[in-house]
C-alpha positions as CSV (number, residue, x, y, z in Angstrom):
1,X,101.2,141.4,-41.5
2,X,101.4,145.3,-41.8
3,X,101.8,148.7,-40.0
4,X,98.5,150.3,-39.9
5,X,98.1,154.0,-39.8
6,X,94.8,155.8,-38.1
7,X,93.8,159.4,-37.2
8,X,90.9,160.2,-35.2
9,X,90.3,156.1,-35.1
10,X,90.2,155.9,-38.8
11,X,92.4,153.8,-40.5
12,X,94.7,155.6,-42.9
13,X,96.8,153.2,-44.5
14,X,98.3,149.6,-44.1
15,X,101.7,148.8,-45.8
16,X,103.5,145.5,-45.4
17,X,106.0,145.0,-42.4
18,X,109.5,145.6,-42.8
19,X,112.4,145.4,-40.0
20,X,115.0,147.1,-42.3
21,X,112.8,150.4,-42.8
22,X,111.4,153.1,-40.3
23,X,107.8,154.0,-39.1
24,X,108.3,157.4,-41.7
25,X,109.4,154.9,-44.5
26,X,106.2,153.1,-44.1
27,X,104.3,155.8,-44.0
28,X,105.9,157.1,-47.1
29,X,105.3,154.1,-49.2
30,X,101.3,155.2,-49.7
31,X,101.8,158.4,-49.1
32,X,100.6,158.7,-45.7
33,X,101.2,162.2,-44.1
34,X,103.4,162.2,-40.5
35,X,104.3,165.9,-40.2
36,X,107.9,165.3,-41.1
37,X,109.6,168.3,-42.1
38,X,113.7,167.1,-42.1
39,X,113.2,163.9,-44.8
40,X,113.2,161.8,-41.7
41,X,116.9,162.7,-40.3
42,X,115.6,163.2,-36.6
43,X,116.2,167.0,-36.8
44,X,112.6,168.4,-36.0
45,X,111.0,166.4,-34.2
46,X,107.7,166.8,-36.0
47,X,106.7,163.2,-37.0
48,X,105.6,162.4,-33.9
49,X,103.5,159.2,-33.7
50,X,101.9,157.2,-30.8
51,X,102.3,153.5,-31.0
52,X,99.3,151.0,-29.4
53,X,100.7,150.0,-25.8
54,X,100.0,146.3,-26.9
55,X,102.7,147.3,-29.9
56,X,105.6,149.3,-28.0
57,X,107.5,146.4,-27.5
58,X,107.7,145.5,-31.7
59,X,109.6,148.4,-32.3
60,X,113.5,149.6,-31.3
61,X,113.4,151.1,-27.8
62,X,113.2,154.9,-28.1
63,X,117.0,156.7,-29.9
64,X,118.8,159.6,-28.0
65,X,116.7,161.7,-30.6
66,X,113.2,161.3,-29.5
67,X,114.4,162.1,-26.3
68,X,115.3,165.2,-27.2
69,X,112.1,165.9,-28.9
70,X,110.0,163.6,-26.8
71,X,109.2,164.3,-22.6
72,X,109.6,161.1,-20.4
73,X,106.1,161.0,-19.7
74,X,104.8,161.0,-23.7
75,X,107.5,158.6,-24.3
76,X,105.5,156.6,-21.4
77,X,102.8,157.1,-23.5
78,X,103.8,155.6,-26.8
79,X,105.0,158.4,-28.5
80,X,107.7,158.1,-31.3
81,X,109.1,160.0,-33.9
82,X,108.1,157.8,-37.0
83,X,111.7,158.5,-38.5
84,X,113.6,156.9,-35.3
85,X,111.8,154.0,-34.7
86,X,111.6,150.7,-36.3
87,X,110.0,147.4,-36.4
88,X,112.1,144.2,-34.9
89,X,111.6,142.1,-37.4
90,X,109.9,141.8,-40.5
91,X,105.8,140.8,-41.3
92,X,104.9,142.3,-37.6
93,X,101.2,143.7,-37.2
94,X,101.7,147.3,-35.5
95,X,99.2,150.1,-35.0
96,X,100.0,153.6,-35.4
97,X,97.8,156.8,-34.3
98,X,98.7,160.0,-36.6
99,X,99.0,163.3,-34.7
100,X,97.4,166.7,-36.3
């Protein structure tokens, strides 16, 4: 099972499914662009990813961080920042939408 990236509908990437590493991590592994601009330390808020509704629930429930970066409603919504959040175990199949 994998994390699968898209933007605009298109799938980016796919990577195998790790619990112990983050949604940036991931994305990382084939090079896969998220907007990051801290190294994934949760200090700009700029990887901002929205996960598939049917998907929210695979993933650590959202850190004080992205609610600093994040509104209540977008959070709502799905959004993440890719370097807070985190599969709950490994071999899950998650989707991803890129932002930008």
């Amino acid at each position: 099972m994998s994390v699968r990236f898209f933007r605009d509908g298109k799938l980016v990437s796919s990577v195998d499914c790790y619990q112990g590493l983050n949604i940036l991590a991931h994305a990382q592994i084939e090079e896969t662009e998220t907007g990051s601009e801290c190294g994934g330390h949760g200090k700009c808020g700029k990887d901002r990813v929205v996960v598939v509704e049917a998907d929210r629930q695979k993933l650590n429930p959202p850190t004080l961080q992205e609610k600093k970066f994040l509104t209540a409603d977008q959070i709502e919504n799905g959004w993440r920042l890719a370097c807070q959040a985190f599969p709950n175990l490994d071999g899950l199949e998650i989707e991803i939408s890129l932002r930008g």
